[in-house]
DOMITI-521061 format. One line per field, with one value per atom (N, C-alpha, C): residue in three letters; atom name; y, z, x negated. Coordinates in nm, 2 decimals, decimal comma. Example, Ala and Ser with C-alpha at 12.3 -4.5 7.8 and 13.67 -1.06 7.14 Angstrom:
# residues 2
aa <- c(Ala;Ala;Ala;Ser;Ser;Ser) $
at <- c(N;CA;C;N;CA;C) $
c2 <- c(-0,57;-0,45;-0,33;-0,22;-0,11;0,00) $
c3 <- c(0,78;0,78;0,78;0,71;0,71;0,79) $
c1 <- c(-1,32;-1,23;-1,32;-1,28;-1,37;-1,29) $
//
This chain:
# residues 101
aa <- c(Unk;Unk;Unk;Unk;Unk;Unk;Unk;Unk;Unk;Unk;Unk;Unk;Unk;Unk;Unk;Unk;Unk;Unk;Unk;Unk;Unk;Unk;Unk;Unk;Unk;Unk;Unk;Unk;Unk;Unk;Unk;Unk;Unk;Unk;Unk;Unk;Unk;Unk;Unk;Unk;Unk;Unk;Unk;Unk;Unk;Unk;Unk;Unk;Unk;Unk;Unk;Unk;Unk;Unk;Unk;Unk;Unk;Unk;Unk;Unk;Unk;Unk;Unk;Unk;Unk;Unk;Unk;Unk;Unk;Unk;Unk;Unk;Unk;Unk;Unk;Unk;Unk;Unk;Unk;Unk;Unk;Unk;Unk;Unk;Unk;Unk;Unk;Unk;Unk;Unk;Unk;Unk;Unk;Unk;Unk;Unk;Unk;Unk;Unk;Unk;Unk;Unk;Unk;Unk;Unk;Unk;Unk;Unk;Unk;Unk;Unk;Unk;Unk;Unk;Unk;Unk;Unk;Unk;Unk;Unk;Unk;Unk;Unk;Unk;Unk;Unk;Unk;Unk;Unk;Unk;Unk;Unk;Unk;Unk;Unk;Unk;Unk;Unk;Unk;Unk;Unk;Unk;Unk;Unk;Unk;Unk;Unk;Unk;Unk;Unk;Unk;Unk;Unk;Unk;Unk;Unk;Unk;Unk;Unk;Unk;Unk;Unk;Unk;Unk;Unk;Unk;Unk;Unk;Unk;Unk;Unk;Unk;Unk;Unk;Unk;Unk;Unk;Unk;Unk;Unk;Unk;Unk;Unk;Unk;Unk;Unk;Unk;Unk;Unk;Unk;Unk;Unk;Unk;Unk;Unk;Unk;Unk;Unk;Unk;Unk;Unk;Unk;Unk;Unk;Unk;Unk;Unk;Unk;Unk;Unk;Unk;Unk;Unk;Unk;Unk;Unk;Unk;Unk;Unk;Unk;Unk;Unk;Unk;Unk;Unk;Unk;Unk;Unk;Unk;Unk;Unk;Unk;Unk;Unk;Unk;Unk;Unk;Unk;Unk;Unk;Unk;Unk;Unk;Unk;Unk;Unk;Unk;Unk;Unk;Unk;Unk;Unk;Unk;Unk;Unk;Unk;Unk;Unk;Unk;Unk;Unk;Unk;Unk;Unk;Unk;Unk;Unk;Unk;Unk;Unk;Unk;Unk;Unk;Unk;Unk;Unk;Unk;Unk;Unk;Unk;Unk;Unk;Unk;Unk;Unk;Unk;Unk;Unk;Unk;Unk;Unk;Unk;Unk;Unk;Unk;Unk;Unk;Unk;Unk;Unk;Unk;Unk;Unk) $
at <- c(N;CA;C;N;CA;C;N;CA;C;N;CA;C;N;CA;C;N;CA;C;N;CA;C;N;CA;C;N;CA;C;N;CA;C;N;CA;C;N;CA;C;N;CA;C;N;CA;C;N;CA;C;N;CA;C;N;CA;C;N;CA;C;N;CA;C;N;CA;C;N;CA;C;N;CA;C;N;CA;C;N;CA;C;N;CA;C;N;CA;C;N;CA;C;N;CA;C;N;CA;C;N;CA;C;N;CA;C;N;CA;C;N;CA;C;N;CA;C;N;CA;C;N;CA;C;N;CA;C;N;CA;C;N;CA;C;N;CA;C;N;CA;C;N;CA;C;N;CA;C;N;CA;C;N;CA;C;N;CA;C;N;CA;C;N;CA;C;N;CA;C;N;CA;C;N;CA;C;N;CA;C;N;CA;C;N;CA;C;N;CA;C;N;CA;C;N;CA;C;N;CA;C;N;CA;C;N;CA;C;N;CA;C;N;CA;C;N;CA;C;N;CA;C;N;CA;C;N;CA;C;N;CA;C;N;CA;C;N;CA;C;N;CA;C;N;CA;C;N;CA;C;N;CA;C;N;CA;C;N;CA;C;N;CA;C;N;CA;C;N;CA;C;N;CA;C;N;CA;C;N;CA;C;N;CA;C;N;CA;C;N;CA;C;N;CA;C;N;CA;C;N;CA;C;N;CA;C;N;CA;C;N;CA;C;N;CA;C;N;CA;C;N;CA;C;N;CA;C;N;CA;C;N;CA;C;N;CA;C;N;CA;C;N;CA;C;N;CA;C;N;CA;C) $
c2 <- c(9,12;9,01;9,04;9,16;9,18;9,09;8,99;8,90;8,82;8,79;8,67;8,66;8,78;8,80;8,79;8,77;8,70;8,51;8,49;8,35;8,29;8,39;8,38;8,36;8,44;8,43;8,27;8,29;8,14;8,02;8,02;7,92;7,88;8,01;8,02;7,98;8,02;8,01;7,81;7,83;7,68;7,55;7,57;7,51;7,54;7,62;7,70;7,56;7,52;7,44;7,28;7,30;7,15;7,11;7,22;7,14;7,13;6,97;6,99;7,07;7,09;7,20;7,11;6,95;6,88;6,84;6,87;6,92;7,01;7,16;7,29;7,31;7,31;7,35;7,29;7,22;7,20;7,30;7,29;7,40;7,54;7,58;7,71;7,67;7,60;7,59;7,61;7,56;7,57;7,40;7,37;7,27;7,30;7,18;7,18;7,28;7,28;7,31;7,47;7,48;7,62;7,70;7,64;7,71;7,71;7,58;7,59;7,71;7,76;7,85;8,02;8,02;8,12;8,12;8,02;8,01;8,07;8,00;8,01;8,21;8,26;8,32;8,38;8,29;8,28;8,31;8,28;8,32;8,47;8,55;8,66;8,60;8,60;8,56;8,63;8,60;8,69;8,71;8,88;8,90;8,83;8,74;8,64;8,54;8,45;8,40;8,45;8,53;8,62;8,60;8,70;8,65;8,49;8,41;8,25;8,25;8,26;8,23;8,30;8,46;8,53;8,46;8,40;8,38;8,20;8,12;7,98;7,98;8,06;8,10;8,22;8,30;8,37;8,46;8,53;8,64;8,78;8,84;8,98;9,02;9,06;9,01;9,16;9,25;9,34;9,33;9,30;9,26;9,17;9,09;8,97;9,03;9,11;9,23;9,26;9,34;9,43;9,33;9,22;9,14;9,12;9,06;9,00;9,11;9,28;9,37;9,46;9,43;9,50;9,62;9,69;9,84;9,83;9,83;9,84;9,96;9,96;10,06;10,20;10,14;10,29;10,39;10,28;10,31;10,39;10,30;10,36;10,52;10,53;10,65;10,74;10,73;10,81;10,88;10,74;10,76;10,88;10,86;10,90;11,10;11,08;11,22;11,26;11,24;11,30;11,23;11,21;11,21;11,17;11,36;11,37;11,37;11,41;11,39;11,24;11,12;11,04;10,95;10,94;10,86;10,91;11,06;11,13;11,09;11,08;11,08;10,93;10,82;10,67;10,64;10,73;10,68;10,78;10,90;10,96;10,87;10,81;10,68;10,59;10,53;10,40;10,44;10,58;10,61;10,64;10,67;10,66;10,57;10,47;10,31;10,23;10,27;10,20;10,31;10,41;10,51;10,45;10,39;10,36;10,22;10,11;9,99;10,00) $
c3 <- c(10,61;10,53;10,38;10,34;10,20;10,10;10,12;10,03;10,00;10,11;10,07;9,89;9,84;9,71;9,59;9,70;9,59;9,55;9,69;9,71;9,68;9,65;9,58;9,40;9,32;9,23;9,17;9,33;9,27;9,25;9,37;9,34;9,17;9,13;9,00;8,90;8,92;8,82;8,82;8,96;8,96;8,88;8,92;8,88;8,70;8,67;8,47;8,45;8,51;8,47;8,51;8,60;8,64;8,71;8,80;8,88;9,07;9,07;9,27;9,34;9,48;9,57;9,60;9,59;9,59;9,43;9,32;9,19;9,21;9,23;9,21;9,30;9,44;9,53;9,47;9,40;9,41;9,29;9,16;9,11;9,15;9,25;9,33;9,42;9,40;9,54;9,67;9,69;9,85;9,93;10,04;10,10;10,00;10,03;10,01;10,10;10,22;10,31;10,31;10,26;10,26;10,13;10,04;9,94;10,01;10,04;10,09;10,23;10,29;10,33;10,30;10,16;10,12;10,01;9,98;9,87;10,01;10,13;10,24;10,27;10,25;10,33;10,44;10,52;10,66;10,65;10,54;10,48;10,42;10,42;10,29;10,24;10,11;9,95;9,99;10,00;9,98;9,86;9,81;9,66;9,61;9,63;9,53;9,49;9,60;9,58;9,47;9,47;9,41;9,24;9,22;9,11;9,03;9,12;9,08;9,02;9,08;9,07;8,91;8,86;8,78;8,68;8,70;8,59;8,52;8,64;8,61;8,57;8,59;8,48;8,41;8,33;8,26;8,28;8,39;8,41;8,46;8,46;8,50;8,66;8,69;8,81;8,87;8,83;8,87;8,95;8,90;8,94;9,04;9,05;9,13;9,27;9,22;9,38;9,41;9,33;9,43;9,51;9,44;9,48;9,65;9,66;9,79;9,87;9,84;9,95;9,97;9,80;9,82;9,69;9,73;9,59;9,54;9,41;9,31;9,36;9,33;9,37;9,28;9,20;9,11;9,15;9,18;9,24;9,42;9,46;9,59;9,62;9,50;9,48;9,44;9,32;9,36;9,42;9,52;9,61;9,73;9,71;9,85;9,85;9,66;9,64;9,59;9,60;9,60;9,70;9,87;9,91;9,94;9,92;9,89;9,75;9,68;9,51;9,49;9,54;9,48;9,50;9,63;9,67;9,60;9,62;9,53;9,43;9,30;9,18;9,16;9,19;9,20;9,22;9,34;9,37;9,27;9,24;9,13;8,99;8,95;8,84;8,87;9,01;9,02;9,02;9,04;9,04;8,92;8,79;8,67;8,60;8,68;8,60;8,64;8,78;8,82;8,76;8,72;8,64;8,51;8,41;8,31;8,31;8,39;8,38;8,37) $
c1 <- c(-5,40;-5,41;-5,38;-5,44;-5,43;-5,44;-5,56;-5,61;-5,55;-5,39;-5,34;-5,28;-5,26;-5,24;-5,34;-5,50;-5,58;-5,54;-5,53;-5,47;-5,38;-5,29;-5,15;-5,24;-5,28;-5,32;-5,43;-5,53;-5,60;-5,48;-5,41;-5,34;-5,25;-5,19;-5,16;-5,25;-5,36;-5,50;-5,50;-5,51;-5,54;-5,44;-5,31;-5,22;-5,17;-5,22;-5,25;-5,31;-5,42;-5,53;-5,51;-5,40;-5,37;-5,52;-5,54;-5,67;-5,62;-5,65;-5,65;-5,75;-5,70;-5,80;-5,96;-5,94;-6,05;-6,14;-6,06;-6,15;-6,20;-6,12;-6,18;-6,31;-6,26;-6,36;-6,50;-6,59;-6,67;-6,76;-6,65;-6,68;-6,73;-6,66;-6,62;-6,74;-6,83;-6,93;-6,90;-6,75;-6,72;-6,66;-6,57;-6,55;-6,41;-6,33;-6,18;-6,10;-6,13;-6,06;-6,10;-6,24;-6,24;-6,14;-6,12;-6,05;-5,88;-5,88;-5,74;-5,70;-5,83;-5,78;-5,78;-5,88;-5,83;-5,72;-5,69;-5,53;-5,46;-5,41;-5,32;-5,34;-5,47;-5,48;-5,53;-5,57;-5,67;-5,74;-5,86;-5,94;-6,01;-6,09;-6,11;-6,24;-6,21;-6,28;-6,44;-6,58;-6,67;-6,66;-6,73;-6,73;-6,82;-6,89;-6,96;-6,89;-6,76;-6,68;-6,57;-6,54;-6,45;-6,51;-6,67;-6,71;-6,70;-6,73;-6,74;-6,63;-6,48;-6,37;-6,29;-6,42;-6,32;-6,38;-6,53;-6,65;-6,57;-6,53;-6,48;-6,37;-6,26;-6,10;-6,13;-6,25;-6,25;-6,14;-6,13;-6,02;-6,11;-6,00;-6,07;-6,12;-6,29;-6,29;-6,29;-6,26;-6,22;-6,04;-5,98;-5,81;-5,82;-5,93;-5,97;-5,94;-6,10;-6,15;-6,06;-5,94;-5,86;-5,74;-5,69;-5,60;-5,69;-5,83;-5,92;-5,89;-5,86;-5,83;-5,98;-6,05;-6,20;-6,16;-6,25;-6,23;-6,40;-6,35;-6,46;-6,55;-6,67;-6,76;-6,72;-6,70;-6,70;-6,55;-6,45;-6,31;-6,36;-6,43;-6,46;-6,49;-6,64;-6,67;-6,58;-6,48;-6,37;-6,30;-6,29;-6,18;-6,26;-6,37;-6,42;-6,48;-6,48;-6,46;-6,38;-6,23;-6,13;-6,05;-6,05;-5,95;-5,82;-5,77;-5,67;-5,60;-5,65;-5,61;-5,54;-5,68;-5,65;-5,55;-5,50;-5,41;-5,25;-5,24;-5,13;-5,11;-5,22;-5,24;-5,18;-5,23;-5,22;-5,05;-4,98;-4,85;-4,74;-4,82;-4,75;-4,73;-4,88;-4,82;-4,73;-4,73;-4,66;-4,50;-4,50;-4,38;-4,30;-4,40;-4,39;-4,33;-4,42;-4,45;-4,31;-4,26;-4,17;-4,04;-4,04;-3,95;-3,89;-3,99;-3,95;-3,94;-3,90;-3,90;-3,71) $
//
């Protein structure tokens, strides 16, 4: 249930804007209940969903993808030709990132 941290995020997005789950969803071209269960979780985002949602809060739909638990194609390809490199290299930064905080 990776995506629940996309869900975590729409709901933030949503509440920035002061919009209900029966405003938004219609925008979002989905039911109420369907949004409400991917806010909860239950749910995973399709990436066309995903786009809708970066395109209607003008956010970045790249951050989107990874929050939903999907890897960008171009990240994929990376990943898939390096491995081993890549996962090292990634936890080598975070350990950076979390070094200097």
């Amino acid at each position: 249930m990776r995506y629940k941290l996309f869900g975590s995020r729409l709901r933030q997005l949503r509440h920035e804007r002061e919009l209900g789950i029966k405003g938004l969803a219609p925008e979002l071209e989905v039911t109420y209940m369907h949004l409400s269960n991917i806010e909860l979780g239950y749910k995973k985002p399709s990436a066309e969903f995903v786009k809708r949602v970066a395109r209607f809060f003008d956010v970045d739909e790249e951050e989107l993808t990874i929050l939903a638990g999907m890897i960008p194609d171009d990240i994929s390809e990376i990943l898939s030709r390096y491995p081993k490199e890549a996962p090292k290299y990634l936890r080598s930064k975070f350990k950076e990132e979390k070094g200097s905080e």
